[in-house]
C-alpha positions as CSV (number, residue, x, y, z in Angstrom):
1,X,2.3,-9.4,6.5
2,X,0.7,-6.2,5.6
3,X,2.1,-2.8,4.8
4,X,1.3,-1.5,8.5
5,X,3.9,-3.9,9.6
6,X,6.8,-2.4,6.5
7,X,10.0,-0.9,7.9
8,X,10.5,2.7,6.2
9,X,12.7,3.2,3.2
10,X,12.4,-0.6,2.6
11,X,11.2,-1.8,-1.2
12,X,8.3,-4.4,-1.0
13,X,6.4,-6.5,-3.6
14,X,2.6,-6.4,-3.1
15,X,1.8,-10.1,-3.1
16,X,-2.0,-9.5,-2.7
17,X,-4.8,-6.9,-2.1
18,X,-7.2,-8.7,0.3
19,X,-10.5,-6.7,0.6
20,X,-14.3,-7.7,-0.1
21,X,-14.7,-3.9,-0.7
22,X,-14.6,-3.9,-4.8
23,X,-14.6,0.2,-4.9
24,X,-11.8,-0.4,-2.3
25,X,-10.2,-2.4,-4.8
26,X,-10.8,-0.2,-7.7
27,X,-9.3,2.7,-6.1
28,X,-5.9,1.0,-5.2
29,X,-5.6,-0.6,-8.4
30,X,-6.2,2.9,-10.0
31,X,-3.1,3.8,-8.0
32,X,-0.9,1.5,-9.6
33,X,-1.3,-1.0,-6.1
34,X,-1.2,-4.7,-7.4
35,X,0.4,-7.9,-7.1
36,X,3.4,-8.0,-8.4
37,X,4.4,-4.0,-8.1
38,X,6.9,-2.3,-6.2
39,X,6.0,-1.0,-3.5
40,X,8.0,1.8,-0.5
41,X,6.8,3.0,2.4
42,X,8.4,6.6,2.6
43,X,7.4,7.9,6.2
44,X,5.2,6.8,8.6
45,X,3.0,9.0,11.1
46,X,0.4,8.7,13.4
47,X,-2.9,6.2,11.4
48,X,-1.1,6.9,8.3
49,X,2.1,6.6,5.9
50,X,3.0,7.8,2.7
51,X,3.9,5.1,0.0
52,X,5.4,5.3,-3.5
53,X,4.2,3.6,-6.3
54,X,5.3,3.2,-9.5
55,X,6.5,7.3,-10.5
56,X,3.9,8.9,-7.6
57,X,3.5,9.2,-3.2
58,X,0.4,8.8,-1.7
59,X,-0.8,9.1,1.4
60,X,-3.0,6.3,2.8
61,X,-5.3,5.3,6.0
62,X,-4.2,2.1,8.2
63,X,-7.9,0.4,6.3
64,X,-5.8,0.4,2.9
65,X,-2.5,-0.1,4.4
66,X,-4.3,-3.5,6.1
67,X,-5.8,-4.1,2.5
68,X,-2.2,-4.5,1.1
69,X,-0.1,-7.6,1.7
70,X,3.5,-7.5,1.0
C-alpha cells in the first residue's frame, strides 16, 4: 500500500521508498522519509497531502506519495 491510499490522522511505518529516480530518493531521505520511520498523514486535498515526519509537515505531490510504501 502506498501513502495515497493512508487514512488521515493515522500513524504509519514506511516499509519502503520504491523509485528508480535516485535525486527522488535523495530528496525524501533528506526529509527524514525512510524505512523504518514514522510516518502521518495530516490532511489531504486535492493531488496533494501534508505529512509529518519526524519534528516537521511537508507537503507532497501524489509522485512522492506513490514513491512511499507504508
Amino acid at each position: 500500500m502506498d501513502l495515497r491510499s493512508a487514512e488521515v490522522g493515522k500513524e504509519y511505518i514506511i516499509r519502503a521508498i520504491e523509485t528508480d529516480d535516485e535525486e527522488l530518493n535523495a530528496f525524501l531521505f533528506s526529509l527524514g522519509c525512510y524505512s523504518g520511520e514514522p510516518i502521518t498523514v495530516v490532511a489531504r486535498r486535492k493531488r496533494n497531502c501534508t505529512v509529518s515526519i519526524k519534528d516537521g509537515r511537508y507537503n507532497i505531490d501524489d509522485q512522492l506519495a506513490e514513491a512511499i510504501r507504508i
